[in-house]
C-alpha positions as CSV (number, residue, x, y, z in Angstrom):
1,X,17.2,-9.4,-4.1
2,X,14.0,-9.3,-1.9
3,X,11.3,-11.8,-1.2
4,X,8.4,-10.8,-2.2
5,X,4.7,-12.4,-1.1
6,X,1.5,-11.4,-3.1
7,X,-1.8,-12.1,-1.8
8,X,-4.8,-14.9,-3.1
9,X,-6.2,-12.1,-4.7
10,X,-3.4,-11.1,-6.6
11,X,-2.3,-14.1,-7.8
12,X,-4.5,-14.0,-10.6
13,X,-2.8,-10.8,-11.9
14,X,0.9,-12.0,-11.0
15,X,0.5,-15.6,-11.9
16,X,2.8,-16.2,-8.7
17,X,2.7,-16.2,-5.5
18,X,6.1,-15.1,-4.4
19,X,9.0,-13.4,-6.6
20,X,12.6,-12.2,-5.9
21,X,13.1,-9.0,-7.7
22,X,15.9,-6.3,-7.1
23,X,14.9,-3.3,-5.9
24,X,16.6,-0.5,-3.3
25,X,13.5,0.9,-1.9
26,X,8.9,0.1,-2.1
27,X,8.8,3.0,-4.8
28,X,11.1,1.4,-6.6
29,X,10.4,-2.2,-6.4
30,X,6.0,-0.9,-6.8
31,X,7.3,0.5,-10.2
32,X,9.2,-2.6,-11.2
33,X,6.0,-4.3,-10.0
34,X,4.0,-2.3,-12.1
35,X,5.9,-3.1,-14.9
36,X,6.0,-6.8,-14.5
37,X,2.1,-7.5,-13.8
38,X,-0.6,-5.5,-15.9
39,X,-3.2,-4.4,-13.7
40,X,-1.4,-4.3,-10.2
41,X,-1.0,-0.9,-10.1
42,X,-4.7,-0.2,-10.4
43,X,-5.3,-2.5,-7.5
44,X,-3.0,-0.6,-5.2
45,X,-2.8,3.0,-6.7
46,X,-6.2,5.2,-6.1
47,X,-5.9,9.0,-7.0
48,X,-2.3,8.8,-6.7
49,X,-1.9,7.3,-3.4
50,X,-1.9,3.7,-2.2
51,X,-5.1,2.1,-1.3
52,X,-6.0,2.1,2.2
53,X,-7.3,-1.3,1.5
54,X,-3.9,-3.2,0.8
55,X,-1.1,-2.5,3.8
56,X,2.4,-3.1,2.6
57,X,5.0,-4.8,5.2
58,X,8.7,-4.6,5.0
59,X,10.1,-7.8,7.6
60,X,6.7,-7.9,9.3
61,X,6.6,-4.2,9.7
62,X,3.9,-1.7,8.4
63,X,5.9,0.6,5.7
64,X,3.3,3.8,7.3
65,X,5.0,3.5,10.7
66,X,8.5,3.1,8.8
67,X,9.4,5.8,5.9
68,X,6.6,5.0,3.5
69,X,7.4,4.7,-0.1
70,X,11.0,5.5,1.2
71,X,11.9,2.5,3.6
72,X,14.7,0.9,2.2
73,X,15.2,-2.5,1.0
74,X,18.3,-4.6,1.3
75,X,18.9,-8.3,0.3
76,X,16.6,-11.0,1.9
77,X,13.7,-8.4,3.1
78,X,10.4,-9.6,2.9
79,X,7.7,-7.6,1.6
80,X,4.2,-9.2,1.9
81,X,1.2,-7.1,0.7
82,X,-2.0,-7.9,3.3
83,X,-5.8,-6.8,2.4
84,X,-6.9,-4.6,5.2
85,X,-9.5,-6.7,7.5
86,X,-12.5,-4.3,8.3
87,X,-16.0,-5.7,10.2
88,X,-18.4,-4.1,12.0
């Protein structure tokens, strides 16, 4: 099982703030995710790719500088999904 953490603004899509859920790599536990909560995958899927505006971390890692959709999961991994912070 892995850990994972949702966002505030989440929350009132998932209901929770963290989960356990089985899942052997992010494709697969984003499906199972999209699944679960109605209206998740609208908030991180545009035209078929993820959002820019959501990064996705495996153990404190960025999943774009690991394999993407690919990394692999294994018991106790953390994923955490963090709104991107822009300013100007």
């Amino acid at each position: 099982m892995v850990k994972v953490k949702f966002p505030t603004v989440f929350v009132q899509i998932t209901k929770e703030r963290k989960i356990e859920i089985e899942a052997k790599n992010v494709k697969e536990l984003l499906d199972k995710l999209f699944e679960r909560y109605d209206g998740l995958k609208e908030r991180l899927i545009k035209d078929g790719e993820l959002t820019p505006f959501i990064n996705i971390f495996v153990n404190g890692e960025d999943i774009r500088y690991l394999k993407g959709l690919e990394t692999e999961l294994k018991d106790d991994d953390e994923i955490a999904f963090i709104p991107a912070i822009s300013g100007g």
